[in-house]
Structures are given as C-alpha cells and as structure tokens.
Backbone bond lengths (Angstrom), bond angles and torsions (degrees), N, CA, C in turn:
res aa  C-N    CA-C-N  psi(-1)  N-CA   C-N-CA  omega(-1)  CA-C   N-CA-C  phi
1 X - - - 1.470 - - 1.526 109.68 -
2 X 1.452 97.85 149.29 2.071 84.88 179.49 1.853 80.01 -146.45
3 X 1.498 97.74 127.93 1.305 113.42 171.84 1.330 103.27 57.22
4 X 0.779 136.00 33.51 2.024 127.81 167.56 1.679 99.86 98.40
5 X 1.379 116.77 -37.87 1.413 115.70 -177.89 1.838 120.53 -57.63
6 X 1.028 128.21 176.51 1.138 146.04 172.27 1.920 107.21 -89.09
7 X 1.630 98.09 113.98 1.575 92.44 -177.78 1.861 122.61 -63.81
8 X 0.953 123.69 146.43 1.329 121.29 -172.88 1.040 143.87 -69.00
9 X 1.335 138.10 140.51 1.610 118.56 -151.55 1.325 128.72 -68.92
10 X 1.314 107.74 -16.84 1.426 120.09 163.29 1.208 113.30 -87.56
11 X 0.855 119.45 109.03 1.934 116.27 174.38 1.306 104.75 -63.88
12 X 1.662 140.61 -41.83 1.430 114.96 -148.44 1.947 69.72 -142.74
13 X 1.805 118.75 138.30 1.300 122.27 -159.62 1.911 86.39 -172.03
14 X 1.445 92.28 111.83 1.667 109.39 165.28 1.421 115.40 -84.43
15 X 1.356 140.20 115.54 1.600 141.90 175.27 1.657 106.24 -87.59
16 X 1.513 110.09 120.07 1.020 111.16 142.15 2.187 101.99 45.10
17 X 1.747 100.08 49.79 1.816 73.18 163.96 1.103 106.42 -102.39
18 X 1.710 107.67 169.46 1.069 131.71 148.92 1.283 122.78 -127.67
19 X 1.289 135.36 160.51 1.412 155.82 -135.67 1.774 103.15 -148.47
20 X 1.132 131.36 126.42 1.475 117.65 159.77 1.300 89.48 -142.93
21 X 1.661 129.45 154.33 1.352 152.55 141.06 1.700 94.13 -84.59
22 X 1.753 87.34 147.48 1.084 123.96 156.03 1.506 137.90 -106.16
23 X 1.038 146.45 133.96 1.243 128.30 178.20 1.570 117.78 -179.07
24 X 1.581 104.67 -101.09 1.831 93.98 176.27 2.098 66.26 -120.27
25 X 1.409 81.61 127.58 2.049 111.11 -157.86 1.689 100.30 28.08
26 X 1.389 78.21 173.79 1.732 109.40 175.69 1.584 123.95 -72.03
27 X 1.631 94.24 114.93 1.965 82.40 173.93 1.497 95.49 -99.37
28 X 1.508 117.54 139.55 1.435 121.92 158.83 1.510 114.69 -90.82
29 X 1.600 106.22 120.34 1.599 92.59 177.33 1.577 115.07 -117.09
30 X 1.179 118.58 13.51 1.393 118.41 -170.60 1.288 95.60 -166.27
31 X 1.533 123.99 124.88 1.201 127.82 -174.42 1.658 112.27 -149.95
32 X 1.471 107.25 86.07 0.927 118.24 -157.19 1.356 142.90 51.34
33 X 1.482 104.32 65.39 1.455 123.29 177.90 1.575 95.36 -76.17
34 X 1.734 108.94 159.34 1.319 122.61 162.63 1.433 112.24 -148.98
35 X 1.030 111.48 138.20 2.373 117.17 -157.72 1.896 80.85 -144.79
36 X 1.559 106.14 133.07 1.171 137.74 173.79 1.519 112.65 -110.50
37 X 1.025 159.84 136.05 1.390 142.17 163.24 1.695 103.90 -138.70
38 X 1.172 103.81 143.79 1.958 108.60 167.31 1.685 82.45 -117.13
39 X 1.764 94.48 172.96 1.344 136.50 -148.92 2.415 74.97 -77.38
40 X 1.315 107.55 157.53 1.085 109.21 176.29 1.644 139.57 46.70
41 X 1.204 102.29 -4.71 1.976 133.10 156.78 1.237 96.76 -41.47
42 X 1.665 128.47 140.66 1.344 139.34 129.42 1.246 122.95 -88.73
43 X 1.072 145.69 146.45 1.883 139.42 166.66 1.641 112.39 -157.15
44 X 1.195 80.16 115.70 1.589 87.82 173.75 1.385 117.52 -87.85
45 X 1.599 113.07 158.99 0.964 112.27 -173.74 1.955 106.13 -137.84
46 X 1.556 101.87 125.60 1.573 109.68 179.13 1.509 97.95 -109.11
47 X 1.690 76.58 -169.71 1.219 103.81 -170.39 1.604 128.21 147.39
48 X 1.418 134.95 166.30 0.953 128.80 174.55 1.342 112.02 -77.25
49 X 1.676 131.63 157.45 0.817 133.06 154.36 1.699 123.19 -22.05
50 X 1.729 124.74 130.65 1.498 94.62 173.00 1.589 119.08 94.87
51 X 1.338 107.02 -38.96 1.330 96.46 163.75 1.439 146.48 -32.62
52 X 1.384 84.91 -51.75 1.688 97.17 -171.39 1.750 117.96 121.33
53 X 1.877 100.92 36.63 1.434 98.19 -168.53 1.631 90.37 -93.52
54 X 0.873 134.95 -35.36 1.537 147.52 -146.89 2.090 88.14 -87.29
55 X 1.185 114.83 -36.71 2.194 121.72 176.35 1.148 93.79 -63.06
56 X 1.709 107.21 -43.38 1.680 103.18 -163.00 1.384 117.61 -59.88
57 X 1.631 110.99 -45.71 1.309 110.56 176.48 1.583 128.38 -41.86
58 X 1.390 79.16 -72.19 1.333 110.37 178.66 1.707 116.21 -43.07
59 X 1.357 121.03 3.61 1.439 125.15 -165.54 1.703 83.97 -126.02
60 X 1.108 111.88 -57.01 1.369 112.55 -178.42 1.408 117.57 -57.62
61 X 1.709 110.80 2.18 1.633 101.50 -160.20 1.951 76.63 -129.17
62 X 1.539 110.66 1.87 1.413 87.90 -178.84 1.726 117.72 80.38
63 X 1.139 110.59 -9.19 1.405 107.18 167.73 1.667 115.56 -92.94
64 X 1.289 116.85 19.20 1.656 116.24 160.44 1.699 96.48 -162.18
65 X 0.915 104.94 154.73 1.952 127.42 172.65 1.539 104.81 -75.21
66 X 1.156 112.31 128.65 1.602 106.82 150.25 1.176 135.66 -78.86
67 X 1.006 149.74 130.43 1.575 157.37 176.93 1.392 104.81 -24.38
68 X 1.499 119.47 -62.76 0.959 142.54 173.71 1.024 118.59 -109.49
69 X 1.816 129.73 171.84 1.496 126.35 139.56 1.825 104.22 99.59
70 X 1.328 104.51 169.28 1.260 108.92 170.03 1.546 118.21 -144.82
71 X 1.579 124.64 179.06 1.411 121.84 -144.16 2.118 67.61 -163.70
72 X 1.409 93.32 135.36 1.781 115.00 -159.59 1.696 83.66 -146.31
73 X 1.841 106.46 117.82 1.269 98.29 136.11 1.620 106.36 -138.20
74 X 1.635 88.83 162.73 1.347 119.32 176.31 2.092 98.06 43.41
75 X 1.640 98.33 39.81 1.661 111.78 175.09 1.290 116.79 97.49
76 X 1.368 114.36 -27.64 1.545 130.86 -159.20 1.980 91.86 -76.99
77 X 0.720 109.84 154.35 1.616 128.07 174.70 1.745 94.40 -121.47
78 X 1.764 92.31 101.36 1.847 96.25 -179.95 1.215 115.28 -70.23
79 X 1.432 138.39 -40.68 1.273 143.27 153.59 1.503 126.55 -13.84
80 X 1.710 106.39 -28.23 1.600 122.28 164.04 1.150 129.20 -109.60
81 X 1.138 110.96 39.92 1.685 132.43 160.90 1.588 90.94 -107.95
82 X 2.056 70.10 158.42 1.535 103.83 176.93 1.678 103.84 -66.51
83 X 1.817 107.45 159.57 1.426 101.13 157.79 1.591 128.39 -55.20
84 X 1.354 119.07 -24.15 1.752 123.70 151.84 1.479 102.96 -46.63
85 X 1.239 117.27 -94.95 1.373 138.16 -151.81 1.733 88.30 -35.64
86 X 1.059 110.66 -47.17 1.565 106.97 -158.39 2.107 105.71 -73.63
87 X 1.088 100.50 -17.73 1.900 105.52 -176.14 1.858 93.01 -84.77
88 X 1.664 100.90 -23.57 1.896 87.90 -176.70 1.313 96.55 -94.39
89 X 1.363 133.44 -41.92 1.704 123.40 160.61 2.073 129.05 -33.09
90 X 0.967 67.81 -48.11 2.232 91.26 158.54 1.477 102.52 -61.67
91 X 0.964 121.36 -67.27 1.766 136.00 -143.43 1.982 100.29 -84.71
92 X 1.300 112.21 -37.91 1.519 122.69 -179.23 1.111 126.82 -108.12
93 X 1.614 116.50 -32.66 1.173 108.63 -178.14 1.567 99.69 -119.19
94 X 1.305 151.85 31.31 1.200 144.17 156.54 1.430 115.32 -136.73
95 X 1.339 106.03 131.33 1.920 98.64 -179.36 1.516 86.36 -117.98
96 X 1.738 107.15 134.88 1.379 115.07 165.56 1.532 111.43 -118.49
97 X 1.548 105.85 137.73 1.698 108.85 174.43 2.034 88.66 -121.35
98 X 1.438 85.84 141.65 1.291 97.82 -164.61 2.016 102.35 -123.31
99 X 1.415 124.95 141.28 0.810 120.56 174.88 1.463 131.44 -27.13
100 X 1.828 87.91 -66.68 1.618 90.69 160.48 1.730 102.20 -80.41
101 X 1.694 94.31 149.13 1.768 81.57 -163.65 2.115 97.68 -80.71
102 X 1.417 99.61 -16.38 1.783 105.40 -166.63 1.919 115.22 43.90
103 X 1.323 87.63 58.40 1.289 109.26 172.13 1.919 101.02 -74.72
104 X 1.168 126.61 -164.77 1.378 119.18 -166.63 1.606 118.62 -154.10
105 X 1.512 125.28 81.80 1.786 134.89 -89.18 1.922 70.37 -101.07
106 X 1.574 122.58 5.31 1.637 101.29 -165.67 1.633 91.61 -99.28
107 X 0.954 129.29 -9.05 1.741 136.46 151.27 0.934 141.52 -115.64
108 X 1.442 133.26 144.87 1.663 154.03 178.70 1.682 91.55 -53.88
109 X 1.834 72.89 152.32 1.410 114.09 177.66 2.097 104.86 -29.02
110 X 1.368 91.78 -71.55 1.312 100.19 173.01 1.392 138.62 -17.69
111 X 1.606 88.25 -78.58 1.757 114.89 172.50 1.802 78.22 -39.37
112 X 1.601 114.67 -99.43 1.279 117.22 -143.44 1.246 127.05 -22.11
113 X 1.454 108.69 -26.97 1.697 120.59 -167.77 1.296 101.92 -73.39
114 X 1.761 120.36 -34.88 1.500 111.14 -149.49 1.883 77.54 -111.42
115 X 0.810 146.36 2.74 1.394 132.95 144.12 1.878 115.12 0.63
116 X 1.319 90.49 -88.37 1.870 103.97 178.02 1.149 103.92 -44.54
117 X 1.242 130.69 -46.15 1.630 110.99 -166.99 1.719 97.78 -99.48
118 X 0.626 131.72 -40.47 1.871 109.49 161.76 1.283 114.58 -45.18
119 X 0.970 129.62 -52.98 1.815 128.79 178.61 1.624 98.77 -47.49
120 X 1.315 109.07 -61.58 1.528 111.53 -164.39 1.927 109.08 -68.73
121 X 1.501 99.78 23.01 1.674 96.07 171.23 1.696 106.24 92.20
122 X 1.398 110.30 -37.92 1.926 90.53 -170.63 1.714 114.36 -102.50
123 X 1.891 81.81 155.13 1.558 80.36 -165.04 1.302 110.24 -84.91
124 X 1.812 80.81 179.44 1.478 113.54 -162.83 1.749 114.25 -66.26
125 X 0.878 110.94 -17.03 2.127 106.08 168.70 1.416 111.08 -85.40
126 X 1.651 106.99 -30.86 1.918 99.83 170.24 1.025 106.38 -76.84
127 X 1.853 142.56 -6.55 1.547 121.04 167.75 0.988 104.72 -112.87
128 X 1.360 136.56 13.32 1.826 116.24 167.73 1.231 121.46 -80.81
129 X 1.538 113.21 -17.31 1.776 96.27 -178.96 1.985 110.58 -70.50
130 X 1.670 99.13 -38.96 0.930 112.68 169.22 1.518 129.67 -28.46
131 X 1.474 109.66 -79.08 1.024 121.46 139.58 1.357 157.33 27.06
132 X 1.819 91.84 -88.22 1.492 107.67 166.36 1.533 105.31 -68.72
133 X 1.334 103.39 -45.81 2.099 106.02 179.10 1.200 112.28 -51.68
134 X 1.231 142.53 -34.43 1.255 146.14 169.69 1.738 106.92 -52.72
135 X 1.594 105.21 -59.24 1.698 108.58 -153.60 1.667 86.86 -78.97
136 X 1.333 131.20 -30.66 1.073 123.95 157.28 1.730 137.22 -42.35
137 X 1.373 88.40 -57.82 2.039 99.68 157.93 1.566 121.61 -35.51
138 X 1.742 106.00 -42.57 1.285 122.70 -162.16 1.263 116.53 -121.37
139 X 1.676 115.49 15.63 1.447 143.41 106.31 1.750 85.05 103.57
140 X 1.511 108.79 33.21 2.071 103.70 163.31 1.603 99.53 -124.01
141 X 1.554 113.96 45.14 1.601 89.50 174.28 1.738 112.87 -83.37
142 X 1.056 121.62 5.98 1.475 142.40 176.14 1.154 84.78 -84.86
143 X 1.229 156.49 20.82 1.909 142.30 174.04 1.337 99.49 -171.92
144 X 1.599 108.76 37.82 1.730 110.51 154.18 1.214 103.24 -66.07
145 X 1.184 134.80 -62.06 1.491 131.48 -159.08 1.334 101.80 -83.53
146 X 1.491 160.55 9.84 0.794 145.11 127.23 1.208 130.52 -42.93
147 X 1.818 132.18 146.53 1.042 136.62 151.55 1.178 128.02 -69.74
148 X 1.759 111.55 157.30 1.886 109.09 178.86 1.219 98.65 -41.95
149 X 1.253 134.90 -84.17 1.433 151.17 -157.68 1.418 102.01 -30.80
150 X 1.180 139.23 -10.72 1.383 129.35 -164.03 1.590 105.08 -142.96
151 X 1.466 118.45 22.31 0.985 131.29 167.28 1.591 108.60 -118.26
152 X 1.416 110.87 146.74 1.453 122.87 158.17 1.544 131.16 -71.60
153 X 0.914 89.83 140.29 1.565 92.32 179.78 1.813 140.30 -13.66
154 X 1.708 94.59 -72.80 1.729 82.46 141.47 1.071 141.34 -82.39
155 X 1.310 131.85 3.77 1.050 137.57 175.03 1.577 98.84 -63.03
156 X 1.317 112.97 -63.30 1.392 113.89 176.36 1.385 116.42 -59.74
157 X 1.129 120.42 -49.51 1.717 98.19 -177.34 1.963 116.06 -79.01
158 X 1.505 97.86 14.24 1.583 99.98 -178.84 1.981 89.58 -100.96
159 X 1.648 128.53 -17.43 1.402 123.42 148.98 1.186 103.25 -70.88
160 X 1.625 154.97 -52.21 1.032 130.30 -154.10 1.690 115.48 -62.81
161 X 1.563 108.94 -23.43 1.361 123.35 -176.78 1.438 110.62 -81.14
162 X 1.460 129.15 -31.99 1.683 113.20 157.07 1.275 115.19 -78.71
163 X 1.203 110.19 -23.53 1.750 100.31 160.33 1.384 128.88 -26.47
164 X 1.631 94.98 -69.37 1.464 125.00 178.16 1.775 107.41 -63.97
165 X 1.064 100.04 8.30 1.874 80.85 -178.19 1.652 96.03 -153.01
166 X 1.360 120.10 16.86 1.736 111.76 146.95 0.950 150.48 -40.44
167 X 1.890 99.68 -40.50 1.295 111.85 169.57 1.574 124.17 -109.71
168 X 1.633 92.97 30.62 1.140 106.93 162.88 1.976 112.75 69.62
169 X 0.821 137.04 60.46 1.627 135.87 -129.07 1.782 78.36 -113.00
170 X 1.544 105.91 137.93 1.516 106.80 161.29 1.857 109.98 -72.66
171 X 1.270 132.04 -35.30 1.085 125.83 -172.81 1.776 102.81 -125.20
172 X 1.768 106.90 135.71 1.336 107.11 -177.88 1.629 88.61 -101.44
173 X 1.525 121.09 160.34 1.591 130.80 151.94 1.151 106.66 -117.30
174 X 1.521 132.69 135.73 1.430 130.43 -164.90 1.634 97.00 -142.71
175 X 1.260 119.95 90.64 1.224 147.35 -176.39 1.937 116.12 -49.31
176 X 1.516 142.07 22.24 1.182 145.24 -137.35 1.718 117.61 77.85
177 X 1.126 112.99 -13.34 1.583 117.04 161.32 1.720 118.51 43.91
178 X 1.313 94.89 -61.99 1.731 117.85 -172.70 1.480 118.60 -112.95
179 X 1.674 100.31 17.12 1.462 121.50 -176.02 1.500 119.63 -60.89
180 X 1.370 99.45 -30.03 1.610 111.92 -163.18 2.099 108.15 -116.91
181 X 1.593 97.83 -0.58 1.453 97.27 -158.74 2.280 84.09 -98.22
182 X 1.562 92.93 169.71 1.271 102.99 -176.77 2.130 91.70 -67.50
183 X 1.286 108.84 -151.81 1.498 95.67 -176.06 1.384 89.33 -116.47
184 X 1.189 149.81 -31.88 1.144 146.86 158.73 1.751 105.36 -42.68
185 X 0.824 138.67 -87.07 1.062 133.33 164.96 1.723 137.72 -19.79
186 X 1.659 95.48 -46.19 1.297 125.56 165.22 1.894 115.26 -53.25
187 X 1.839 96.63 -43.19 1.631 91.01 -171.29 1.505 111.49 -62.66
188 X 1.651 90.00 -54.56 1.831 104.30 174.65 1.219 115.69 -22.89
189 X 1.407 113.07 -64.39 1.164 129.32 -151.73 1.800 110.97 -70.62
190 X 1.548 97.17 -24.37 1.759 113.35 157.53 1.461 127.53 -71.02
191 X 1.425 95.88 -49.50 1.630 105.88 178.98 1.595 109.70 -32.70
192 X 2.018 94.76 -44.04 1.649 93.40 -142.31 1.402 77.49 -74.71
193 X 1.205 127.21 -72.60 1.673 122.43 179.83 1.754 116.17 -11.17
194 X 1.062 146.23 -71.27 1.437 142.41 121.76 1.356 109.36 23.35
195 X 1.464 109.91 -94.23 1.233 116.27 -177.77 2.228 126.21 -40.18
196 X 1.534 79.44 -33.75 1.449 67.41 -154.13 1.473 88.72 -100.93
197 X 1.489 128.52 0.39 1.035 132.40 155.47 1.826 127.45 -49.19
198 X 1.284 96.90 -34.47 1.565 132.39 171.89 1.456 104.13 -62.59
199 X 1.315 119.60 -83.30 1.252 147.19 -177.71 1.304 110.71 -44.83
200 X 1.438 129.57 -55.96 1.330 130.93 -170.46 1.984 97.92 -110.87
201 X 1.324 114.41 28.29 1.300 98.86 161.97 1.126 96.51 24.51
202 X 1.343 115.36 73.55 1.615 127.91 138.32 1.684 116.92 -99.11
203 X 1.371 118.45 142.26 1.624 124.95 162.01 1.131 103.82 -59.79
204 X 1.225 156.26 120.73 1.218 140.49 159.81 1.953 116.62 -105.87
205 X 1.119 116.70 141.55 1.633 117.16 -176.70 1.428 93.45 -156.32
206 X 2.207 76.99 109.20 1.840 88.74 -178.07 1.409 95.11 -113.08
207 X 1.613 110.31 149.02 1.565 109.98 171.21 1.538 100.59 -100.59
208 X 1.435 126.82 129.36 1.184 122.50 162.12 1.377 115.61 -150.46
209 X 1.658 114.14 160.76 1.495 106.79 172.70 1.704 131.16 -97.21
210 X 1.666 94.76 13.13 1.203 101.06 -179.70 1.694 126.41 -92.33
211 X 0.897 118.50 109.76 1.489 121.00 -148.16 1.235 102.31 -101.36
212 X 1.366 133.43 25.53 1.619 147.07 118.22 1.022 117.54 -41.92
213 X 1.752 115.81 -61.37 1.496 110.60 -160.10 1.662 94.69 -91.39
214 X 0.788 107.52 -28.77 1.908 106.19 175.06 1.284 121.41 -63.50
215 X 1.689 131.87 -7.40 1.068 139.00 137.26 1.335 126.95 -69.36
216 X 1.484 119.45 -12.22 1.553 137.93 173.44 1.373 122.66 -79.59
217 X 1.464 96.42 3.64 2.045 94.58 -151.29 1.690 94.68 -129.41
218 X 1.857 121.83 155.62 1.217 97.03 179.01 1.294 158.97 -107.66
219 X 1.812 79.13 50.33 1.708 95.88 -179.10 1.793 94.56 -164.18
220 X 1.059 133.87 164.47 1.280 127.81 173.96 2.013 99.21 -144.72
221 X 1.079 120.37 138.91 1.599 133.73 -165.99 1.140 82.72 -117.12
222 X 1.334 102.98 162.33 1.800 130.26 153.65 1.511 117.18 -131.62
223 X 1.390 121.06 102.04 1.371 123.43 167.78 1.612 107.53 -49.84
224 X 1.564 126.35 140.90 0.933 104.17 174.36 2.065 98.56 178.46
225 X 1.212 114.06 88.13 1.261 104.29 179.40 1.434 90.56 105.42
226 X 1.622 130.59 24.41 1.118 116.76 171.96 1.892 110.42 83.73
227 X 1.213 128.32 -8.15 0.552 105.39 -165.33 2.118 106.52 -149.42
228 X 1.105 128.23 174.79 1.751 118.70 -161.75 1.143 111.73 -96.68
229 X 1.352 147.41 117.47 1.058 140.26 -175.30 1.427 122.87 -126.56
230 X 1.529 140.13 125.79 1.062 150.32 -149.82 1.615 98.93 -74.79
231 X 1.707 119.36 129.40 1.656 117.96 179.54 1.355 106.88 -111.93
C-alpha cells in the first residue's frame, strides 16, 4: 500500500526519460524512453550500437541520473531518496550482470558472490549456505574456492550471476550477459537467467544483440530515436 492507495501494477515503471551529455555540444541519448515491468517479466532490449541501451540500464539501476523523467518502484520515485537510501536501493533491490562481469581476480568464486551482502553489513555464515545454492543453481559450486584467474569465461560470468542475486534483488539488469561467451555457452548461460527469472520472480531487463534470445524472452523493445519501441 502507499498512502492509503492500492500499489501499482507495475512494480518497477521508467517515465518519460531522457538522457543528454554535455560537453563540446549536446549529445541526446534518450529522449523519452518508457519501460513497464511486472514481478517475473523478461524484456529485451535492442538496438543499434550507441543508442543508449547500456544509459538505460544504468539509470534504471540508479547508477546515473536522467536529464529528465523518473524511474518508480513498488510507487516510490527512486530519484527521491537520499544518497544512502539510493546505495541500499542498488545493493537490495537491483542485481546487475554486466558484460564485463568485474568480478574481483584477488578472490574466489565464493568471496565474490557474498561481496553484496558483506558490504550491506551481514555476516558471512548467514550468506554462505545461500550462496553455495546459488553457485550451485549456476552449476560452478565445484570452483567456489577457485579464483577469477583460474576460471573460464562462463564460468565467471555464471559467478557474476549469483553475485547479482545474493541479495535476492526483485529486478535483475543484464547488460549483453552472453556478449563475450561462445554461443553455446552463451545460451546456457541465458537459459539459467530464464529459469531463475521464473523461479525467483525476478523483473528481468536484458540488453542484447542477439536476436535469438530476444525472441525467447517476454517482450522484446527497440531503442531507437531515443526512445522504446515494441518489436
């Protein structure tokens, strides 16, 4: 409930952004986008290079301001939080897997996962069972104790993905995800996203250019003119 009203059917709903750089002139990169999501939704998001899928995230995840516009979850307008409120809005309610996964090569699989929830204050024996079930889900708990450096490629971005979902996040953003993996590797590495997208009623909003798996998902956008368009 928010204020006596009935909360809204979209839990997590972008208004009207826009995006401009400044510099030597103005680049406009988002000009009135609008993103709807319910609890367990997939939607992909294309586009050409340059668009502005990679701002989009990143606005939706609270790691940049929009020019304009606002980004509402579960009613709340995140843009009106404190600089606190907004690092625990990051930390709880958004899991991001990012092309590059920026895993952190001076610790194991493990450590990396429970990262988020050590930062956010709780300890380390209330998130290891967790944890392991996750890197298990995403089928490297045989390379918890391994380091990045001694992991393969998906291997690592299949940790960057329990990373992203330790603290249990209502909405994942998955930045090209399967950008860097062979495509065999790449599907897997979607499926499980899929799957547990299902399972843990997650929002999920993946940007990618593979227009296989963006026929897989349940909605597919087109950035394009600044702005989202139904394909």
């Amino acid at each position: 409930m928010l204020n006596g009203a009935e909360e809204p059917a979209f839990f997590f709903e972008a208004r009207d952004i826009y995006k401009e750089y400044s510099g030597h002139g103005s680049l406009q990169v988002l000009a009135g986008a609008n993103l709807r999501l319910v609890a367990g939704e997939m939607v992909a998001v294309v586009g050409a290079s340059g668009t502005g899928k990679t701002t989009l995230l990143h606005i939706l995840g609270a790691l940049d301001q929009p020019s304009q516009g606002q980004v509402f979850c579960r009613g709340e307008n995140v843009f009106e939080k404190t600089d606190d409120q907004l690092a625990l809005f990051r930390n709880q309610v958004i899991g991001f897997v990012f092309q590059s996964h920026h895993l952190l090569p001076e610790f194991n699989a493990l450590e990396n996962v429970l990262l988020p929830g050590l930062i956010a204050g709780q300890k380390r024996a209330e998130l290891v069972g967790y944890a392991e079930y996750l890197l298990e889900r995403v089928g490297v708990l045989n390379r918890a104790t391994h380091k990045v450096g001694e992991l393969s490629g998906g291997e690592q971005q299949r940790v960057a993905l329990a990373r992203a979902l330790i603290m249990k996040p209502a909405v994942l953003l998955a930045d090209e995800p399967t950008g860097n993996l062979d495509p065999k590797t790449g599907l897997k590495v979607f499926e499980l996203i899929r799957e547990l997208s299902e399972t843990l009623s997650l929002a999920t909003v993946m940007v990618t250019h593979n227009l296989e798996l963006s026929r897989r998902m349940s909605r597919c956008l087109t950035l394009r003119d600044g702005g989202l368009h139904e394909t």
